[in-house]
C-alpha positions, -999 to 999 in steps of 0.1 A, spaced: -99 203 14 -71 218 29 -37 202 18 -21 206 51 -47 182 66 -36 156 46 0 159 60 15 133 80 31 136 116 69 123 110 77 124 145 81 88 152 93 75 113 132 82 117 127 112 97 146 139 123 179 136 108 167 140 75 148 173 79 180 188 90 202 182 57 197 201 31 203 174 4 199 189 -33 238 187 -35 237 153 -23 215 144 -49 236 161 -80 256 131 -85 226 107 -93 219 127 -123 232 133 -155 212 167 -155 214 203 -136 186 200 -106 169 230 -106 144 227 -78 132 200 -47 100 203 -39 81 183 -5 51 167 -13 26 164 16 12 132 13 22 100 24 22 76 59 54 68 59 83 82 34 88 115 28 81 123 -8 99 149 -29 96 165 -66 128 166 -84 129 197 -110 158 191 -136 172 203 -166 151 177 -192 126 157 -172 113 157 -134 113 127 -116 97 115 -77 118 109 -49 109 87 -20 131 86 9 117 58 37 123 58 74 150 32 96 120 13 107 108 0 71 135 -10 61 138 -28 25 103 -12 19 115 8 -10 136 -26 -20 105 -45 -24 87 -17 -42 117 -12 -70 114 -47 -78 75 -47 -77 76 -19 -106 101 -35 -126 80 -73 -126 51 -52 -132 59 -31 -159 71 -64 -179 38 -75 -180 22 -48 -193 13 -26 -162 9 11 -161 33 20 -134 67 46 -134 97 35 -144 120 34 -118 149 57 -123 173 45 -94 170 30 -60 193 34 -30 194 9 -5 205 16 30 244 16 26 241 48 5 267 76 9 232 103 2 213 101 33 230 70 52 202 41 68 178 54 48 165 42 16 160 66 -17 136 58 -50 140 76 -78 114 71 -98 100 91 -132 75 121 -126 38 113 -138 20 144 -144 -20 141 -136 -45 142 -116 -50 121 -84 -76 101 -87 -89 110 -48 -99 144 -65 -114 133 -99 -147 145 -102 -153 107 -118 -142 82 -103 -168 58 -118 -156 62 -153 -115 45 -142 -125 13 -120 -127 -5 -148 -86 8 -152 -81 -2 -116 -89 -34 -119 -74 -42 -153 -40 -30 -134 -51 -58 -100 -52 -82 -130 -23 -78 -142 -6 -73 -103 -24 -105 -99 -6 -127 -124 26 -125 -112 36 -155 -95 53 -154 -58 71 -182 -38 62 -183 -2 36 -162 15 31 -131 37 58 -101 38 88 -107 15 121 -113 24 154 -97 7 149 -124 -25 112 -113 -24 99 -148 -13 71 -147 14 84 -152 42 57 -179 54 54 -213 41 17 -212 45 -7 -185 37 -29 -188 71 5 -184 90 6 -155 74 -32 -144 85 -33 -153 119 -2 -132 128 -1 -91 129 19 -69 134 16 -51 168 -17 -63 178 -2 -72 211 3 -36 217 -31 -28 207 -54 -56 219 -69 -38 248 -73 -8 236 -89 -28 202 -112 -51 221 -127 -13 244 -140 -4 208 -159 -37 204 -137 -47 181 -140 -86 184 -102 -97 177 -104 -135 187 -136 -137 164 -116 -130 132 -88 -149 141 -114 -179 150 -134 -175 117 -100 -175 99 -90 -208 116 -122 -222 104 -115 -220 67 -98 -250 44 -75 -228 21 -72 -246 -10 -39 -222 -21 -12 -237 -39 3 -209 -51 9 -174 -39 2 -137 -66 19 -109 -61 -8 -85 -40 -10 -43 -41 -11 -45 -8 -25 -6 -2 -55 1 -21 -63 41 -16 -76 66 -37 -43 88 -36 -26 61 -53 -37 65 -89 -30 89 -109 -48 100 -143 -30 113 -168 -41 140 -195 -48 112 -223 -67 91 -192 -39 64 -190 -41 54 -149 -9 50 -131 -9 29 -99 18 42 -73 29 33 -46 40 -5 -40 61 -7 -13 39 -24 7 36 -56 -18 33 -91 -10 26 -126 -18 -7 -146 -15 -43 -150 -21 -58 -123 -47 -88 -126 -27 -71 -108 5 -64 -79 -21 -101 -75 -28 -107 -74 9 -86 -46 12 -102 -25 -11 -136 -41 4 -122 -25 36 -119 8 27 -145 15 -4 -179 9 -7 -182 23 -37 -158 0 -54 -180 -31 -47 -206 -32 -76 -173 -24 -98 -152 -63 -87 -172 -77 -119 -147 -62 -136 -123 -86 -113 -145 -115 -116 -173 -131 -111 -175 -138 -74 -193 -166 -59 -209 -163 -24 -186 -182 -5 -157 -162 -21 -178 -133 -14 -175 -142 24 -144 -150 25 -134 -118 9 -157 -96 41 -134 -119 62 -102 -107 49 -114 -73 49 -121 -77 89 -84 -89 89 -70 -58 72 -90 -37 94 -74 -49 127 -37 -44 113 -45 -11 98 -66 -2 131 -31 -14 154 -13 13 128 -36 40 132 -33 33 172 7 33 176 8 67 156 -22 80 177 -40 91 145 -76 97 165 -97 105 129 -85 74 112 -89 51 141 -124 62 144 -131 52 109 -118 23 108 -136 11 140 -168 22 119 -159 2 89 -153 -29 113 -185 -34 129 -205 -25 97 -183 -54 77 -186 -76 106 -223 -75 108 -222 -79 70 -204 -108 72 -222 -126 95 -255 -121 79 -236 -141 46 -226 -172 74 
């Protein structure tokens, strides 16, 4: 695979005014070492990603656009609550909100530099879900207040989780062209009504499952990256995201739990749910390849799904 496939268009992520500064100097003060070298990395929706060379140590930059804003915010704090439970995530070196004199309405994440391979290009994959999972576990346990996307105290900012569900972002903007696929949006959103959540408390969720974001050290320890888009509610949702995206990853959930078959349906249901918003995504950045897929994985879940009703 060509790396410069995997490259995203910036063009609409507030990134314009950064790819004009040349901002190693701006970055000198942050460190108590001599930077050596800044290197882009080409991966990535929505941040722009660098490699920090220094003196001692390297260490991963992430720089996120005006629109997503507090993204890297929620992310910091994500790593922090997750590494005091015993997760296997970097340590975050420094974060930058907004107001910063660097690169001005733009948040920066330093965080430290794990060496590895991605898990997208392991030749066995099979041989680290167990890993994965152990890591949802321990996402998992951390209790949230609220539900949905998290505000500045990183509460959800819905009092109920299925206020949460039944709302997403852009669809509006995306219903027609949605609904000329055969995508069925009012189905979801009427099977969703349907269901008596029994939720009393929210977990902390991943939010993003996606092969690019593990990463497999040299002595096998996995790293999971990439948490900015965190947020609080039902653990189930998180296993419809991967459900979602990864076939493969199905006859590994035992390693989640045991799932019974009404959880089992639930979970297809939440995946049909993560398909629309990632499909209204994939829509507003015109991103043909992905949009196609995803309209794939939707009627083939959706027909799953209704065979388990």
């Amino acid at each position: 695979m060509n790396l410069m496939d995997l490259e995203t268009d910036y063009s609409k992520t507030g990134f314009l005014a950064v790819d004009k500064l040349v901002f190693s100097g701006r970055l000198n003060y942050i460190f108590s070492e001599k930077l050596i070298k800044i290197e882009k990395i080409p991966f990535g929706n929505v941040n722009r990603n660098y490699r920090i060379i220094a003196q001692r140590k390297k260490y991963f930059c992430k720089i996120s656009p005006l629109w997503y804003e507090n993204s890297l915010r929620r992310e910091a704090w994500a790593l922090r609550n997750i590494t005091k439970k015993g997760g296997i995530v970097p340590a975050v070196i420094s974060y930058f909100d907004k107001n910063n004199n660097i690169i001005p309405q733009h948040e920066i994440l330093i965080l430290e530099y794990i060496s590895g391979k991605n898990f997208f290009f392991h030749n066995n994959k099979v041989k680290f879900y167990k890993n994965i999972f152990n890591s949802y576990n321990i996402i998992h346990s951390i209790k949230m207040c609220g539900f949905g996307w998290l505000d500045s105290h990183f509460i959800g900012r819905n009092k109920k989780w299925i206020d949460f569900l039944m709302k997403l972002e852009n669809i509006d903007t995306c219903r027609e062209l949605i609904i000329s696929h055969d995508v069925d949006i009012n189905y979801v959103f009427s099977e969703l009504s349907k269901f008596q959540f029994k939720l009393d408390e929210s977990r902390l969720l991943y939010g993003d499952y996606n092969y690019y974001n593990f990463i497999i050290t040299n002595d096998e320890k996995l790293y999971s990256l990439d948490l900015q888009n965190c947020f609080a509610g039902d653990p189930a949702y998180d296993i419809g995201i991967i459900i979602a995206k990864d076939n493969i990853s199905k006859k590994h959930l035992k390693y989640l739990d045991n799932f019974s078959e009404d959880k089992m349906r639930l979970i297809y249901l939440y995946a049909l749910r993560h398909l629309l918003s990632i499909l209204s995504f994939y829509i507003i950045n015109v991103n043909q390849r992905k949009i196609g897929f995803a309209i794939k994985r939707f009627l083939e879940l959706e027909r799953k799904y209704k065979k388990l009703l």
